[in-house]
N, C-alpha and C positions, 0 to 999 in steps of 0.2 A: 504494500500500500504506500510506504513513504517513501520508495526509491520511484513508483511512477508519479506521485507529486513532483518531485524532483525533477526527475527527466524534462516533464514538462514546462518547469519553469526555469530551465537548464538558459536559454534566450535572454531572457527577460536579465537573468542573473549578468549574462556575459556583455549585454548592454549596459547594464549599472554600473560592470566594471571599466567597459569603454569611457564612458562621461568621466566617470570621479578618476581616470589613468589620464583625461587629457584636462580637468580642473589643477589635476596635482601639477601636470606639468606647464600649462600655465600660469601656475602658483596662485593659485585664485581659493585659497582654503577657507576663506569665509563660505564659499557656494557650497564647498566642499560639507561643512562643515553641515548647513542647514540642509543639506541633502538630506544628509545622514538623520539629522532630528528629524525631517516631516516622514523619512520612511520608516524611520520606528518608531514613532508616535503612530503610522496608519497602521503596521504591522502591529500593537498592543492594540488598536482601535479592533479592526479586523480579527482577530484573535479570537476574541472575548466574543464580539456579534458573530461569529460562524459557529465556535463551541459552543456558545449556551442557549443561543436566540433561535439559528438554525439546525442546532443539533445534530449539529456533523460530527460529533467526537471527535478520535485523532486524525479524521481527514479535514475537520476545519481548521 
């Protein structure tokens, strides 16, 4: 179950890493920086409303 989560958002992942590899390297770490907080702020957002609200257990 959680390696095809995975799989699937394998993309998404290697995109994130593109942007914040050419933030770093434009030395732009503020952007960097609030990336990083709005996407774990929506990943604890997200979390919470898929496990308890939709009741996806460990696939939400």
């Amino acid at each position: 179950v959680y390696f095809g989560i995975r799989i699937w958002s394998a993309p998404a992942v290697l995109g994130l890493y593109a942007i914040l590899g050419y933030l770093i390297a434009a030395q732009d770490m503020r952007a960097v920086l609030y990336t990083q907080l709005l996407l774990n702020g929506l990943n604890m957002f997200l979390d919470i409303l898929f496990v308890t609200y939709f009741d996806y257990g460990i696939e939400g």
